[in-house]
Phi, psi and omega in degrees: 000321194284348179263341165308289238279352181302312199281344160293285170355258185320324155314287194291340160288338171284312191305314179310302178337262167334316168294321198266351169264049156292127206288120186249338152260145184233153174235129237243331179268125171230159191063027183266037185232350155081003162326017220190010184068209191251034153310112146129355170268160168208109180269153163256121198218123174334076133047105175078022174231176189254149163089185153201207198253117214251168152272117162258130167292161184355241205240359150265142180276123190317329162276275182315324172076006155338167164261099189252179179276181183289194214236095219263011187211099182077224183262311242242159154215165143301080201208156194251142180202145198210170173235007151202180192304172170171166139307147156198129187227147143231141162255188149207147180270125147224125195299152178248120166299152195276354180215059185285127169250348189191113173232151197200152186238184337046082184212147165293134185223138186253132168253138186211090158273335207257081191219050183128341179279132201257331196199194183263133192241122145265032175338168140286070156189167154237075185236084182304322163288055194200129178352273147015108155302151207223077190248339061111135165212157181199155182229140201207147112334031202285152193265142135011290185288353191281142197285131174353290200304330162269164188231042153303118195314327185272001175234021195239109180290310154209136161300090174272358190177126164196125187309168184223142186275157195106348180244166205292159201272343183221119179237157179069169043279095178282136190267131201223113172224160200216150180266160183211009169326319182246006152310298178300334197271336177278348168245035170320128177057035189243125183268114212233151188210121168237119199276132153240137175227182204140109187244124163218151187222348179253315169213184184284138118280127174237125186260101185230115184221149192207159180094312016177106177220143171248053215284091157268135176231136191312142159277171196301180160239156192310331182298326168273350147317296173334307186257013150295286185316299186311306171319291226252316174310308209261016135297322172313314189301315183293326170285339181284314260229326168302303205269344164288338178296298163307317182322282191283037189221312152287338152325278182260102208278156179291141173306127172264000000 
């Protein structure tokens, strides 16, 4: 008897197992340590400006060779660098899952303003060719149909990062994260794009990020509630089944 109920016992602690370890998040950004070049990015660069967003390697900035930190996730980072002004964006597109309970996004992001530029220049735009100073760098959520380039309250979904004047010219690589749990819960099964931009018209920038994860995690699904409880009832059942088990075995003490 006492070897029935071991082997239930282990049945249903196994079961507990299995259940609660089904892989409950998934990450919706691939290649986002950039280990791999730019597969699965897409870069953009304004018609008539300099530079775009290059790989950087070790402690130098890819044209200029500033002086920058490492790569705070593998060999590779991402990064903007120019010998003049431009505009520059890379996305990527990712689909929202239809049963989001918690999503959160994550990547290290490096700021270098300080190589001739006195403060941060914002416009509402990134249009580097225009009077206007234009110093800037930003990371947003933006819909599919929106020209790369804009920051139109209707086509830009959440703002996750944007420099300000007043904030220090070099920063990072800062490790930086954000909740969108109700940006996604509000698009299910909606094909959605998240944009880094750097835009400069006054000295060089360098814009650098890595680590880049989109972490959603699902709600269960029923079936798997289901054999959690069914699991945890038959435990119950089983410790009553225990303490009655002990109950007659001290009663009636075993025969010498």
């Amino acid at each position: 008897m006492r070897t029935a109920f071991k082997c239930k016992t282990t049945w249903l602690l196994a079961t507990l197992a299995w259940a609660w370890s089904i892989p409950l998040q998934a990450n919706l950004i691939s290649n986002g340590g950039f280990e791999s070049g730019f597969s699965g990015w897409t870069r953009v660069d304004q018609v008539g400006g300099d530079g775009t967003f290059l790989l950087q390697t070790g402690t130098l900035s890819p044209v200029n060779s500033f002086p920058v930190p490492a790569p705070p996730e593998g060999l590779q980072a991402a990064m903007t660098d120019s010998l003049g002004p431009g505009s520059h964006v890379l996305y990527q597109d990712f689909v929202v899952p239809a049963d989001v309970a918690v999503a959160t996004i994550g990547y290290s992001l490096f700021i270098n303003n300080g190589n001739g530029s006195p403060d941060f220049f914002t416009p509402a735009h990134l249009d580097f060719a225009t009077p206007a100073l234009n110093q800037q760098a930003r990371a947003d959520i933006i819909t599919t149909l929106a020209d790369p380039f804009s920051v139109a309250a209707l086509d830009v979904l959440q703002n996750l990062f944007q420099t300000n004047p007043g904030d220090p010219l070099v920063s990072g690589y800062n490790a930086l994260q954000f909740d969108i749990t109700a940006l996604l819960q509000a698009h299910p099964g909606e094909t959605l794009r998240l944009r880094f931009a750097e835009v400069d018209n006054v000295a060089p920038f360098n814009m650098g990020v890595d680590g880049i994860d989109l972490n959603v995690t699902p709600i269960p699904e029923p079936s798997s509630w289901i054999l959690t409880i069914s699991a945890l009832l038959g435990l119950g059942l089983l410790r009553r089944s225990r303490d009655w088990l002990s109950l007659v075995i001290n009663y009636f003490p075993a025969q010498k």
